[in-house]
N, C-alpha and C positions, 0 to 999 in steps of 0.2 A: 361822438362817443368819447369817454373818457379814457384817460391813459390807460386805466386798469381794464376796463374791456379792451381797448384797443391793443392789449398784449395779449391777454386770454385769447381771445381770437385769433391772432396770430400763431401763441404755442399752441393753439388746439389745431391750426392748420397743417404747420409744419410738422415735419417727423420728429418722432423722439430723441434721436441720435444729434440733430440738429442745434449746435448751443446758441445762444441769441448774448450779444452784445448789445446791450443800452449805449449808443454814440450819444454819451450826454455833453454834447460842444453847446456852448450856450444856453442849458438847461438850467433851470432853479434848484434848490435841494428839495422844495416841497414837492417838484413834480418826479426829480429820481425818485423822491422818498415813493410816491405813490406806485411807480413803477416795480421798485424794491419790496414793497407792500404785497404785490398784486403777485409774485414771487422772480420777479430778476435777480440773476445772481453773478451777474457778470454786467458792472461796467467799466465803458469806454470811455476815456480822453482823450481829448486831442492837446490840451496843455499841463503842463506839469505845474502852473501858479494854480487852475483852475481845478485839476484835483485834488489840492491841499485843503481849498476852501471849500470845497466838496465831499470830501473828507471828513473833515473838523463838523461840518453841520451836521453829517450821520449820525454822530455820536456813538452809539455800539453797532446801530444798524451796519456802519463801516466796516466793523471789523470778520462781521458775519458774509461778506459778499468778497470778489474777487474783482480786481480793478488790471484792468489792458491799457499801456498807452498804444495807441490807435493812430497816433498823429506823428509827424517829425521830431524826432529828437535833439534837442540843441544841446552842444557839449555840455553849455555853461547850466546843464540843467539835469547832468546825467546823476549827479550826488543823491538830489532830490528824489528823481524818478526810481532810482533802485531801490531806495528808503518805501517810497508810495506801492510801488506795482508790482504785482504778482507774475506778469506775464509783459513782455515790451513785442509789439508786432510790426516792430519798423525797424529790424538792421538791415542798413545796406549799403554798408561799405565794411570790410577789416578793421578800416582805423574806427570805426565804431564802437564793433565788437568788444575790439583792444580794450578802447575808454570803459565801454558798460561791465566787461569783466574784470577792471584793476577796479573800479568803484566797488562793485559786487565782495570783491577777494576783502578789501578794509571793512565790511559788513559780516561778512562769511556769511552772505546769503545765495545760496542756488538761485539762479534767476532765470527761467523759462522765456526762450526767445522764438518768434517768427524772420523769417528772411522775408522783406517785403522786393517784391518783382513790380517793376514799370512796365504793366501785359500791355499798355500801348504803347510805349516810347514815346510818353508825354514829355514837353518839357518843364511843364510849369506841376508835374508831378515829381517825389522823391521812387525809390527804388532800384533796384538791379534790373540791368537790361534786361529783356526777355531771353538769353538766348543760355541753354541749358549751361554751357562751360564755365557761365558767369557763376550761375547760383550755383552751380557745383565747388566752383575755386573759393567762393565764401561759405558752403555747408563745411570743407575741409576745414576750414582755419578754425571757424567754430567747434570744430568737434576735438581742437587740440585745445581749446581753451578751459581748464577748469570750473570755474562758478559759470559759466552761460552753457544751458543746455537745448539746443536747439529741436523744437517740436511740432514746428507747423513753417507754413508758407503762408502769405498774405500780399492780397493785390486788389487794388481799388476799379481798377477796368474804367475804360471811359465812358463816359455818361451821355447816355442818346437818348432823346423825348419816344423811343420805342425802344424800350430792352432789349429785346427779341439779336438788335444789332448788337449787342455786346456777348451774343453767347458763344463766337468762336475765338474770344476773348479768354476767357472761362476753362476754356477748351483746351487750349494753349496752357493755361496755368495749371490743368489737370494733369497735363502730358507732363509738363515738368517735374509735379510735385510723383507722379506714379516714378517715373522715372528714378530720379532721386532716391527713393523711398528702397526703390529694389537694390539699389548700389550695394546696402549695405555699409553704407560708411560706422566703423566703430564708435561709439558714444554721443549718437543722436538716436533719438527717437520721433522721427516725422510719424506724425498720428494726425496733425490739423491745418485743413485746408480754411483758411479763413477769408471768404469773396461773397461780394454782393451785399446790397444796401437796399435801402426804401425801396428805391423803383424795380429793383434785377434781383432780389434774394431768390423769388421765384426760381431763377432760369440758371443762378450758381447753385441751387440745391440739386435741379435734374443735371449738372454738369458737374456735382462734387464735391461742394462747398460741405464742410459739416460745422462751421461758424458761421453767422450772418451778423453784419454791424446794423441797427437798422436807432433810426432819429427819429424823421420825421413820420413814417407811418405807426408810431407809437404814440409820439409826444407833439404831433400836430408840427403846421409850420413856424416859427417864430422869428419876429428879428431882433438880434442886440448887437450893442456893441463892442464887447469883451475886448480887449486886445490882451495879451500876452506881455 
């Protein structure tokens, strides 16, 4: 199938409510382009070199769609990224935050953030422990910071040759983010759960998710070698 059905099919599967991120990591702009074409309106990065150059190739398509970074944030790339992205889904730490909102203040741009959670205590992943106190002592810090407005939570969950194993993963990140959500904390607006990819978007949508990152069941599988 082509990109463009292989999206169609998927928005026609999912619920309405449900936003879909293009994970375009290693993707071409002709094949975003088609994606974008086919009507996505939300993509994902995982590098701030390679959404510049992603970017720049849209030409106005760019400016008509909404770009996530999706991936770890490196300091020496926060200037960039707050200039590029409409929405960053990876704080997680304070001294992040800190950087991404003094960048934000020299812009005077609002900048729409996710707390990303470690739902397995990976190590070779980034994120906040799973354990509510965490994501709560960093929802506070955020909600005193001016330009970052924090609006979702976001967690990658680990990755099993059968989904099914990651749904009380999911489950966990649902508990937190309801939780959260009722506090009440002043000057956040948690509205977005943002979990699940190619293989598990299924099983974070009946567990919550109302964002899904999804690559390779869009854009097929590919290899390059992009580095950063």
């Amino acid at each position: 199938m082509t990109i463009k059905e292989n999206y169609l099919r998927i928005r026609k599967e999912i619920p309405g409510y449900v936003q879909v991120v293009l994970a375009a990591k290693m993707k071409t702009s002709e094949e975003i382009k088609e994606a974008v074409d086919a009507g996505a309106i939300i993509i994902g990065e995982n590098y701030v070199q390679e959404a510049e150059k992603i970017y720049e190739a849209l030409g106005e398509k760019a400016k008509r769609i909404k770009w996530h970074m999706i991936g770890p944030l490196q300091k020496n790339k926060i200037n960039k990224a707050v200039r590029i992205f409409d929405c960053i889904q990876t704080i997680d730490s304070i001294e992040l935050a800190d950087a991404v909102d003094k960048k934000a203040e020299a812009i005077k741009k609002e900048m729409p953030v996710f707390i990303e959670i470690n739902i397995g205590s990976e190590m070779t992943k980034t994120g906040v422990k799973p354990e509510y106190e965490m994501v709560e002592r960093l929802a506070l810090h955020i909600s005193g910071l001016y330009y970052l407005k924090l609006e979702g939570l976001m967690t990658m969950g680990p990755r099993f040759g059968n989904p099914e194993k990651v749904r009380p993963y999911f489950r966990v990140a649902k508990g937190i983010f309801d939780k959260l959500r009722d506090t009440g904390i002043p000057n956040i607006d948690l509205k977005y759960l943002s979990m699940g990819m190619s293989n598990s978007y299924k099983i974070a949508i009946q567990e919550g998710a109302n964002i899904i990152r999804l690559g390779t069941s869009i854009f097929g599988a590919r290899k390059c070698n992009f580095k950063n």
